[in-house]
C-alpha positions as CSV (number, residue, x, y, z in Angstrom):
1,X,16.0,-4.1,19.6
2,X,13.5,-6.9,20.6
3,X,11.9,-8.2,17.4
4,X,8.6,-10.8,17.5
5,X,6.8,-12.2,14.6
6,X,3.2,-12.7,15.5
7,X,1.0,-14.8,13.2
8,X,-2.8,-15.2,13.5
9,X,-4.7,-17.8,10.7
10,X,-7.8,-19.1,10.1
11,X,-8.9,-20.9,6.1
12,X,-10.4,-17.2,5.5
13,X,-7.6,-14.9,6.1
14,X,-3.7,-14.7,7.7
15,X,-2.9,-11.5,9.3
16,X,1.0,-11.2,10.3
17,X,1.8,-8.6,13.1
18,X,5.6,-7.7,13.0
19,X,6.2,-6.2,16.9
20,X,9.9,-4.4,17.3
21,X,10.2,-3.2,21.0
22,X,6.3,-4.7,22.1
23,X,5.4,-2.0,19.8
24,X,3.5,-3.1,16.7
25,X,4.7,-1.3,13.5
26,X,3.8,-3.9,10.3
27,X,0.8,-5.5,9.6
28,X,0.1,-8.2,6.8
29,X,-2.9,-9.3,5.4
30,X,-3.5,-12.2,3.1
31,X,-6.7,-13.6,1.7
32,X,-8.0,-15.9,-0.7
33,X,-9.6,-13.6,-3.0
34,X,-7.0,-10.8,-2.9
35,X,-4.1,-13.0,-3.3
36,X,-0.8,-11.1,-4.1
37,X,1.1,-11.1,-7.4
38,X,4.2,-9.5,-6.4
39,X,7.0,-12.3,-7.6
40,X,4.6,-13.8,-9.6
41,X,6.1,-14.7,-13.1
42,X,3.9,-14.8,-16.4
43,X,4.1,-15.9,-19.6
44,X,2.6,-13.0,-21.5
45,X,1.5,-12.0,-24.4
46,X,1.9,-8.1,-26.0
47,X,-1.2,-6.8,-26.1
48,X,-0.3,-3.0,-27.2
49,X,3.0,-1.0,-27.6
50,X,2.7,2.5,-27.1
51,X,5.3,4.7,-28.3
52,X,4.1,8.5,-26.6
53,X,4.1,6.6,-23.6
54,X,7.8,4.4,-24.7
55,X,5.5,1.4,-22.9
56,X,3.8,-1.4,-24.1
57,X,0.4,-3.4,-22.2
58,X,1.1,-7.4,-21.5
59,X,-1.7,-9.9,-21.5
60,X,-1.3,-12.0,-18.1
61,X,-4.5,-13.2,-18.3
62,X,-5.8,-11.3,-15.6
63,X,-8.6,-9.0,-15.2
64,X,-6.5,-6.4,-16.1
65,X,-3.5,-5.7,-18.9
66,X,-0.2,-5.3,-17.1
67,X,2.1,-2.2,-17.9
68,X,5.6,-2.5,-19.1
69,X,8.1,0.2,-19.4
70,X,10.8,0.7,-21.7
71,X,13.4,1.1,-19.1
72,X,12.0,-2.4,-17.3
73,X,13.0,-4.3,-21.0
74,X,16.0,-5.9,-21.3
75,X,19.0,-4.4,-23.0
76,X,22.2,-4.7,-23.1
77,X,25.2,-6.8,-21.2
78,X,26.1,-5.1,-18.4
79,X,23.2,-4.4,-16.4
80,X,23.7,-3.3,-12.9
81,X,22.3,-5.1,-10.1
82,X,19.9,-3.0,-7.4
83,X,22.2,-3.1,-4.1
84,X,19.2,-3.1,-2.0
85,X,18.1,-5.9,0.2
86,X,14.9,-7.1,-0.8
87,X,15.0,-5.9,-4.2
88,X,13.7,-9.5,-5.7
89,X,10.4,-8.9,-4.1
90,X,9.7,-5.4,-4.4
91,X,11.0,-5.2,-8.1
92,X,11.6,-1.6,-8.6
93,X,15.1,0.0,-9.3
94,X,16.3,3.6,-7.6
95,X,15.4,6.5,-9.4
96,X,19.1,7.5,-10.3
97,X,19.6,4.3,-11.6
98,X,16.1,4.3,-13.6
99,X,17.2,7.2,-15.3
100,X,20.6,5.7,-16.5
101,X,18.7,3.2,-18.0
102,X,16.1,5.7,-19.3
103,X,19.2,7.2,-21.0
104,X,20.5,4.4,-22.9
105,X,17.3,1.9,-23.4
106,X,16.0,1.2,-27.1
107,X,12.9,2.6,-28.0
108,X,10.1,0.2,-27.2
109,X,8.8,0.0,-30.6
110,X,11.7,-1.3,-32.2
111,X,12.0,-3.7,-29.5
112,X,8.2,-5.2,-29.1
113,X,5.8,-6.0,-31.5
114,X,1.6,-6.3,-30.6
115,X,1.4,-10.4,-30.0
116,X,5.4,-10.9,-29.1
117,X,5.1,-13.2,-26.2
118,X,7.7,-12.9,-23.4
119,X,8.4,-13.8,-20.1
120,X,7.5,-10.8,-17.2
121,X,7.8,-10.6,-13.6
122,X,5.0,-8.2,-11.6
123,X,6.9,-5.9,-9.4
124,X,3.3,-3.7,-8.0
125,X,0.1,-5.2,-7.4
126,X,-3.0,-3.4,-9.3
127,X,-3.9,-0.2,-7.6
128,X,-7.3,1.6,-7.8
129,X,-8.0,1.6,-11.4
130,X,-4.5,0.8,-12.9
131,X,-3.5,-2.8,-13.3
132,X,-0.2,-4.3,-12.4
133,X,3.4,-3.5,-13.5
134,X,5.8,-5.9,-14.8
135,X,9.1,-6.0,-15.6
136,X,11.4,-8.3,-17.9
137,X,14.3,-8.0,-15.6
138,X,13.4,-11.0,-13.9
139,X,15.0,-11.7,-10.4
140,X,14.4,-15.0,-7.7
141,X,14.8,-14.9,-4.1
142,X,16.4,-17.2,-2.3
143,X,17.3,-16.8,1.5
144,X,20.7,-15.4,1.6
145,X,20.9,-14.5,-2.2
146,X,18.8,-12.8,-4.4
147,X,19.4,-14.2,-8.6
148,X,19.1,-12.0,-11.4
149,X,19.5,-14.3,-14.7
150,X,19.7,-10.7,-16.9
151,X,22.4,-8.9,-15.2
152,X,26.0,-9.5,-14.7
153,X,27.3,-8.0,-11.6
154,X,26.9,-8.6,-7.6
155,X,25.9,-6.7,-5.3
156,X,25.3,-6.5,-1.7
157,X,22.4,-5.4,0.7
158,X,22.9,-1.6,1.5
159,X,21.9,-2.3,5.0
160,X,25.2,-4.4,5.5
161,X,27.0,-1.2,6.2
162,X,30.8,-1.9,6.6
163,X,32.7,-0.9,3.6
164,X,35.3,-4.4,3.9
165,X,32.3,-6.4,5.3
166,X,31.1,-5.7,1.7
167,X,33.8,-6.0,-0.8
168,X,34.4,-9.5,1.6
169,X,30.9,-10.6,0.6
170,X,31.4,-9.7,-3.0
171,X,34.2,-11.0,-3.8
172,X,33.2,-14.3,-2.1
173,X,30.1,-14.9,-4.6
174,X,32.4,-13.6,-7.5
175,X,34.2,-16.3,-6.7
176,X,31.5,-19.0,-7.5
177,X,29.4,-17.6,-9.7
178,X,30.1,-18.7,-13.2
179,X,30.7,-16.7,-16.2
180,X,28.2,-15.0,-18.0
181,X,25.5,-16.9,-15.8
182,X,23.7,-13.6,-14.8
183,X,24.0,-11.3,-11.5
184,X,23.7,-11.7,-7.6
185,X,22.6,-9.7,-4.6
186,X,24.0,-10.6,-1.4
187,X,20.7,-10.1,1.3
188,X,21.4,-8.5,4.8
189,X,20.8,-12.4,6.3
190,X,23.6,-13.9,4.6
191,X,26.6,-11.7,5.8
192,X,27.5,-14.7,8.1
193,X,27.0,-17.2,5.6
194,X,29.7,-19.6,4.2
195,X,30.5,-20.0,0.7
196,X,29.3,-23.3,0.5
197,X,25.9,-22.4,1.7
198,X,25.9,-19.7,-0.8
199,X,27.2,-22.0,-3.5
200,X,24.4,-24.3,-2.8
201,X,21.5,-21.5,-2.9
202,X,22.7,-20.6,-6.2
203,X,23.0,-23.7,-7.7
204,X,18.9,-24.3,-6.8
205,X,18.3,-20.8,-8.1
206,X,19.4,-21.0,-11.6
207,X,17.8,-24.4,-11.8
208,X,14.3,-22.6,-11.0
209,X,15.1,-20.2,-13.9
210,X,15.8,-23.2,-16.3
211,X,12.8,-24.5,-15.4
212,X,10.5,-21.5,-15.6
213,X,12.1,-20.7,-19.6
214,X,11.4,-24.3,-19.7
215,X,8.0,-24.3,-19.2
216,X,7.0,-21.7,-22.1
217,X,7.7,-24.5,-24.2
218,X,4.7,-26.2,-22.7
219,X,2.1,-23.8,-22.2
220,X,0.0,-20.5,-24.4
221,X,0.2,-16.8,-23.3
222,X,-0.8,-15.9,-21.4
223,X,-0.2,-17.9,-18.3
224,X,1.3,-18.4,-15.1
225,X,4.4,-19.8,-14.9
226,X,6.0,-19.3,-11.3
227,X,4.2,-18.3,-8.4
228,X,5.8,-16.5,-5.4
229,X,6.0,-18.6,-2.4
230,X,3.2,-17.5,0.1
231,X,2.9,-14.7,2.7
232,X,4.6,-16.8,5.7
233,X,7.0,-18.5,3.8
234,X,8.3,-15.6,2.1
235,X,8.1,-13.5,5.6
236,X,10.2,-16.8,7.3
237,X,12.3,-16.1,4.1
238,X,13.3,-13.0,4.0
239,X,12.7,-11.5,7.7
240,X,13.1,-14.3,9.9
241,X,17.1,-14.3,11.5
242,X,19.0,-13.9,15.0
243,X,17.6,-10.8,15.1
244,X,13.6,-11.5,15.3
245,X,13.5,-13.5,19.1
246,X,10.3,-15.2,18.8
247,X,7.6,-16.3,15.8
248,X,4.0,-17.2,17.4
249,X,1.7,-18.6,15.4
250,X,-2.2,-20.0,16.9
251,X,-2.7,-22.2,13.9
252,X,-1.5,-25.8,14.2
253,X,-1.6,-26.2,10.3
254,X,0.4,-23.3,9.8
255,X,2.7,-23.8,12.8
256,X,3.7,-27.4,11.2
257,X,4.1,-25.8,7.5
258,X,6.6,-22.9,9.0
259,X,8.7,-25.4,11.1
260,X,8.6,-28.0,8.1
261,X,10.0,-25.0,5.9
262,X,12.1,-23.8,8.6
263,X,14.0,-27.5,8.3
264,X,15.1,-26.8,4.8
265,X,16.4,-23.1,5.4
266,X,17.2,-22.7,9.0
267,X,16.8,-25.6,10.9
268,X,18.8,-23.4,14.0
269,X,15.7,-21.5,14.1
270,X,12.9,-23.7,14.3
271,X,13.4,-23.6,17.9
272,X,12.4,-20.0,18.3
273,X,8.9,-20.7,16.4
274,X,5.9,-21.7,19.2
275,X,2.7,-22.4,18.8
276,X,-0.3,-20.3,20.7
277,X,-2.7,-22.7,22.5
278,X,-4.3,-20.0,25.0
279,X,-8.6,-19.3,24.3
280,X,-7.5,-15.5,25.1
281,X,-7.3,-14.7,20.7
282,X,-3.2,-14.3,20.4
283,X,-3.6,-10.5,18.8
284,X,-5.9,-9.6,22.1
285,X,-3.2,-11.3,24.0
286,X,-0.3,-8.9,22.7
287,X,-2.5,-6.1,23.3
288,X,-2.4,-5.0,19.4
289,X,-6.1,-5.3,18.0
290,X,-7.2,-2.1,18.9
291,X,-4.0,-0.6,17.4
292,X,-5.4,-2.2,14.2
293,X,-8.4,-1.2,14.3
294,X,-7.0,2.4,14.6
295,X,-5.3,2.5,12.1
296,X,-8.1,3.8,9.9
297,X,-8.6,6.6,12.1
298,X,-7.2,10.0,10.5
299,X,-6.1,11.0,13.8
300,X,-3.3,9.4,15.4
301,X,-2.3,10.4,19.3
302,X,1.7,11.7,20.3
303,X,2.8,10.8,23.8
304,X,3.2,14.1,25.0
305,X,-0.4,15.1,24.1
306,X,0.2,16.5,20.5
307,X,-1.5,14.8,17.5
308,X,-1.1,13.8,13.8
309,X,-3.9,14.1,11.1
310,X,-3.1,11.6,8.1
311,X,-5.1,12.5,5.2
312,X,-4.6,9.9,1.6
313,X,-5.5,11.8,-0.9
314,X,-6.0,10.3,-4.8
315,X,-2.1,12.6,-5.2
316,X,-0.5,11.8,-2.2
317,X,-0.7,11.4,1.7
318,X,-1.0,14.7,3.4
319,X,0.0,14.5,6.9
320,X,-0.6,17.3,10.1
321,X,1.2,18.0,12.7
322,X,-0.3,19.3,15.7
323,X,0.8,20.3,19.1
324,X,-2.8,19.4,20.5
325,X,-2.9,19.9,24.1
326,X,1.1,20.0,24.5
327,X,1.7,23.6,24.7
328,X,5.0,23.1,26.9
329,X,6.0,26.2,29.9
330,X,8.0,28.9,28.3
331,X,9.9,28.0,25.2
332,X,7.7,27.7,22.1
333,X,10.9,26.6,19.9
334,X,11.6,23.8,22.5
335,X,7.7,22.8,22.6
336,X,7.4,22.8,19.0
337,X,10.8,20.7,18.1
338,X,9.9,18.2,20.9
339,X,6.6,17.3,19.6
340,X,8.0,17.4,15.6
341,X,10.8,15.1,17.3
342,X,8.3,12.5,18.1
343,X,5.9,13.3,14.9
344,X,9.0,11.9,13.0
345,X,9.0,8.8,14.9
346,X,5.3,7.9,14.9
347,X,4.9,9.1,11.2
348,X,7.6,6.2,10.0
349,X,6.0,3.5,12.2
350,X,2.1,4.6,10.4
351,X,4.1,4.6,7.1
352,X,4.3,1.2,7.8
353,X,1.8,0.6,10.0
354,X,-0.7,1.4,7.1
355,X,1.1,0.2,4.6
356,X,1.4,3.8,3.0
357,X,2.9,4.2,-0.4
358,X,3.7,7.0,-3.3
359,X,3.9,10.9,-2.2
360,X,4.0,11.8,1.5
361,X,3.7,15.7,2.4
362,X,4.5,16.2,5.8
363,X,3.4,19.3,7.7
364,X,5.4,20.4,10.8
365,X,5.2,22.8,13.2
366,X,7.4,25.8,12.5
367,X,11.0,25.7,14.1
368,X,13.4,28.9,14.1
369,X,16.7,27.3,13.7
370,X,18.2,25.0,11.2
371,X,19.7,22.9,13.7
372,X,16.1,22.2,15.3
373,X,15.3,21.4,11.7
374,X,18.2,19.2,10.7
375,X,17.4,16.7,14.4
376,X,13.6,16.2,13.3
377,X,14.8,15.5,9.7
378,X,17.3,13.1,11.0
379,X,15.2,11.4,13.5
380,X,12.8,10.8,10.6
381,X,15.2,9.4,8.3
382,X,16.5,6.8,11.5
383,X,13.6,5.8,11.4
384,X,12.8,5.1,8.0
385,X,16.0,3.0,8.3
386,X,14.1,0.4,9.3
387,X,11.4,0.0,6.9
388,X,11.4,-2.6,4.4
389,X,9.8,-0.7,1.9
390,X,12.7,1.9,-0.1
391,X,12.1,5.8,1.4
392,X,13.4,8.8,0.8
393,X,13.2,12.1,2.7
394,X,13.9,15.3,1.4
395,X,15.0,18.6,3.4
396,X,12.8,20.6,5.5
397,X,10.9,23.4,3.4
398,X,10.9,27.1,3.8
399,X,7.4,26.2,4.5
400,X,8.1,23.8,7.2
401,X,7.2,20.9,5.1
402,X,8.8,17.6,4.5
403,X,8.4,15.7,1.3
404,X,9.2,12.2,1.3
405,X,8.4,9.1,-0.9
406,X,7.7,5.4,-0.1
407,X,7.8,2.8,-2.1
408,X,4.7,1.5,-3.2
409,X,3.8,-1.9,-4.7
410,X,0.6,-2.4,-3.5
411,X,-2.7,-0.7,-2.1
412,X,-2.4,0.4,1.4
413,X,-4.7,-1.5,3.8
414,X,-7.2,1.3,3.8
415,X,-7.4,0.7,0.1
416,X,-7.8,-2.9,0.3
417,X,-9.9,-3.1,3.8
418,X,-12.5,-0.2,3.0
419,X,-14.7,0.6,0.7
420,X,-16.0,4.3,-0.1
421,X,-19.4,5.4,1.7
422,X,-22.1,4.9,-0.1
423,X,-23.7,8.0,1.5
424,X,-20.7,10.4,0.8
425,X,-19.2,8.4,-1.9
426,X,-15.9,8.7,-0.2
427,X,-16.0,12.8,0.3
428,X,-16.7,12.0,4.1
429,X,-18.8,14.3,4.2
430,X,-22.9,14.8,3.7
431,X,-24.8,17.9,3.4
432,X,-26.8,19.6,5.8
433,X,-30.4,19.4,6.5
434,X,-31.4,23.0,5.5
435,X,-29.4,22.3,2.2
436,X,-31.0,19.4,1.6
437,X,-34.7,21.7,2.2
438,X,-33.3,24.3,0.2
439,X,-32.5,22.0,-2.5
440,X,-36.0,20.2,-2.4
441,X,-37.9,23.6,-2.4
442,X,-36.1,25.1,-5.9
443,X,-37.0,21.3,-7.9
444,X,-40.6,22.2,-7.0
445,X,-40.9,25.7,-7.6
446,X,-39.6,24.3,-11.0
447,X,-42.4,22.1,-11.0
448,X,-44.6,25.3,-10.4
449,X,-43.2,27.0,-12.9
450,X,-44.0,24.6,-15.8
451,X,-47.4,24.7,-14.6
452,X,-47.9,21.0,-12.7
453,X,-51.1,20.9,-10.6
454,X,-50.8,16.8,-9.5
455,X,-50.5,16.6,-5.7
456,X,-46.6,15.7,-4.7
457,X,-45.3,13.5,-2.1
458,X,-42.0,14.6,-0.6
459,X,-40.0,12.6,0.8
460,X,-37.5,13.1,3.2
461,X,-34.7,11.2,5.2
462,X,-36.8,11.0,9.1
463,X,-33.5,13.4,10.3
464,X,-34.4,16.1,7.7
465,X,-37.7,15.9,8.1
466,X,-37.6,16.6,11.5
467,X,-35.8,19.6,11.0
468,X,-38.3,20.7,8.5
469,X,-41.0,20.1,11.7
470,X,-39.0,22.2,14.7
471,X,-37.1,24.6,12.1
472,X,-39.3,25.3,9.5
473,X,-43.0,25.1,10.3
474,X,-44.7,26.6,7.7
475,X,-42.1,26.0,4.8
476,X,-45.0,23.1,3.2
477,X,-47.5,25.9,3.8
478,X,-46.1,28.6,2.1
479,X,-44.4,26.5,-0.5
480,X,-48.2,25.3,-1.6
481,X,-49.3,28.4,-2.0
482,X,-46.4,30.2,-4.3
483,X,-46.5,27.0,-6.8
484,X,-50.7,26.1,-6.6
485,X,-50.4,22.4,-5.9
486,X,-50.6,19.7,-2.7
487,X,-48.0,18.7,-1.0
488,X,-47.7,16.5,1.5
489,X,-44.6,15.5,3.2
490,X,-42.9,11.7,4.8
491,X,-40.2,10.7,6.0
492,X,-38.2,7.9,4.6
493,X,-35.6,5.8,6.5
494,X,-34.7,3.7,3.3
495,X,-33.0,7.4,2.0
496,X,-29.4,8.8,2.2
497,X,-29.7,11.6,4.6
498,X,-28.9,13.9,2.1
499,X,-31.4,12.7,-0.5
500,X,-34.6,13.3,-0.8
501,X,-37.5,12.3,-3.5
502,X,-40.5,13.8,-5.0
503,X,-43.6,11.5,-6.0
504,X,-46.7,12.3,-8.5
505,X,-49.1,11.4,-5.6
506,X,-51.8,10.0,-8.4
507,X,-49.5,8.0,-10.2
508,X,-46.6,6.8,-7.8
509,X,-44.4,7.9,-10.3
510,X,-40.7,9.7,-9.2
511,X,-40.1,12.9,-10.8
512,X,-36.9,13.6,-8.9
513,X,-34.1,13.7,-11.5
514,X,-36.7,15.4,-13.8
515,X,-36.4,18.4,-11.3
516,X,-33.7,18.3,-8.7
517,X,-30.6,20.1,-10.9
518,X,-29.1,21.5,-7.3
């Protein structure tokens, strides 16, 4: 598979595009004032321990209090190390495994006590209205090895498959790593690694956990007390190997900074990074800004004509398949497992694409026979294989559904890039004109009831009003006459279209929340 890094900067924002196949299926955005926290370490301070809830809420100093789970304490000796590459940076731990530790951890209340200070790593971002997660299971990435001062055991990255390829790996690091001095996971990059190289990383890490305990020494909880290294750094980190062909980057600054870093940690690669000089901008170039821009569309287009409808909702993502215009020549089995066939594909590359997390609810077409079944599962779960982020997939449903999770540790880019409609308030929808007219009409018959006689100005967004003039001619007419006052009626540009306002004429005052109930 042809895999290309593609890198566009400026002092206001970075946006990585990940490209497997000239197909774009990751997109990264970093900016000043949403900068991310996942790695970050903190010095914090307990600010709460609930016991109903077996968590506790940490001071960081940030806008929001952090959340801290019992099962994310520390406990015990022999805590396993997470086998899955990547695990340092998303900080989460499998759901079999969380419950193992459910099983046997303390409760938090005989653990923590309000103003304990300790030292927390955030493993999700703050999302919507919660703030971040922590854990005290700290872990630090390096390249090829990922170190995990609290546990004792090594590991290796599940997507180094071969069963001797990773008892080789293992015993290697076992080899080296001293007793007692925490645990290890081996990351997918370093399976051709030597043990000296390995050696060496680990060495550096456990000197950058002495430091960080060092510093609490030095400084008051809350506080800040290792930062994560930035979004290209950590991407040239943890992504960029043989396997990625090319990294193009149209920033000189940032070009210099990569291949700098890249001398420290893979000097064989610096060769592969090049810098973008062209006026054409690099993401036009590749072809790929309109595929970002689409990606807040709820309808996303199949090759052979069928369609998907992606809907987030505050429980989870709802997604549709459709068979659109795709309605095949005589088999409807074969039509309909060809077009959930390549569903599954685009479905894990918007996963990504969009940076969708949590609950996914997937909604295929119906298929007759297992087997039909069984292929779009598969092909789903293929590829899912190559997402960063930790999925799972569960069988098809009687109901033709598939329910899948994705691991989420921060807000998706329609989250973080949109805001909700100030019209709609997010609903994406308004209401019609004649509601809006039927609406206005029962707040002043109110008026007429209480026995009002000041003229009233009605005002109108210029849309409904028109309506009002070609729909409803004599509806000012003959709603003067039934409540035995004025009215006279204006449009109003500066109103939603579905609001509308009602105005003592003689005063200038607005009565509208006085009368408009619904």
């Amino acid at each position: 598979m042809k895999r290309e890094i593609l890198i566009n900067a400026n002092p206001r924002e970075m946006r990585v595009a990940i490209l497997e196949d000239d197909q774009l299926v990751e997109l990264l955005v970093d900016r000043p004032e949403a900068r991310r926290m996942v790695g970050d370490i903190y010095y914090g301070r307990v600010e709460a321990v609930l016991p109903g809830l077996q968590a506790a809420f940490v001071d960081l100093g940030t806008e929001k209090a952090a959340f801290l789970h019992a099962s994310d304490l520390v406990f015990g000796e022999d805590e396993e190390a997470d086998e899955d590459d990547d695990a340092d940076e998303e900080g989460e731990k499998q759901t079999d495994k969380r419950r193992r530790r459910d099983a046997a951890a303390p409760l938090i209340q005989d653990v923590l006590k309000k103003g304990q200070e300790l030292i927390v790593q955030v493993s999700k971002e703050p999302i919507s209205t919660k703030g971040p997660r922590v854990t005290a299971q700290v872990s630090l990435a390096g390249r090829f090895l990922v170190y995990m001062p609290h546990a004792s055991r090594v590991g290796v990255s599940r997507k180094i498959g071969e069963r001797e390829e990773r008892r080789r790996l293992k015993e290697q690091v076992q080899g080296f790593l001293p007793k007692d001095s925490g645990g290890v996971i081996v990351r997918t990059v370093g399976e051709d690694v030597t043990p000296e190289t390995f050696e060496r990383e680990l060495t550096t890490l456990m000197s950058n956990w002495k430091r960080i305990k060092r510093k609490t020494h030095f400084v008051r909880a809350p506080a800040l007390i290792h930062r994560e290294t930035n979004l290209t750094r950590g991407l040239m980190r943890d992504l960029f190997s043989e396997k990625v062909e090319q990294v193009t980057i149209d920033s000189k600054q940032t070009y210099n900074e990569i291949v700098e870093y890249l001398k420290g940690i893979a000097p064989d690669l610096a060769d592969r990074v090049k810098l973008y000089e062209e006026q054409v901008p690099l993401f036009d170039k590749a072809g790929i800004e309109q595929e970002i821009r689409d990606i807040f569309k709820r309808r996303c287009e199949l090759p052979s004509g069928g369609y998907l409808i992606i809907e987030p909702t505050e429980a989870l993502v709802s997604i549709d398949v459709n068979s659109g215009r795709f309605v095949g020549k005589k088999d409807p089995e074969k039509t309909s497992t060809k077009t959930n066939v390549e569903a599954a594909r685009e479905i894990a590359r918007q996963l990504r694409l969009r940076d969708v997390g949590g609950i996914i609810v997937c909604d295929f077409i119906d298929m007759e026979t297992k087997a039909n079944r069984d292929r779009v599962l598969q092909e789903l779960r293929m590829h899912l294989g190559r997402d960063r982020a930790r999925t799972k997939a569960f069988a098809v449903s009687d109901l033709g559904l598939i329910e899948m999770t994705r691991q989420r540790v921060r807000q998706s880019h329609l989250q973080s890039m949109t805001e909700a409609c100030p019209t709609c308030n997010g609903t994406g929808r308004v209401f019609t004109a004649e509601t809006i007219i039927r609406r206005m009409e029962r707040s002043v018959r109110r008026m007429g009831v209480e026995g009002r006689k000041d003229p009233l100005i009605v005002k109108l967004h210029p849309d409904v009003a028109m309506y009002v003039l070609e729909e409803e001619k004599d509806l000012m007419r003959k709603l003067e006459k039934s409540v035995s006052f004025n009215l006279e009626l204006r449009d109003d540009p500066l109103l939603k279209p579905d609001e509308f306002k009602l105005v003592v004429k003689s005063v200038g005052r607005d009565v509208t929340q006085q009368y408009a109930v619904a």
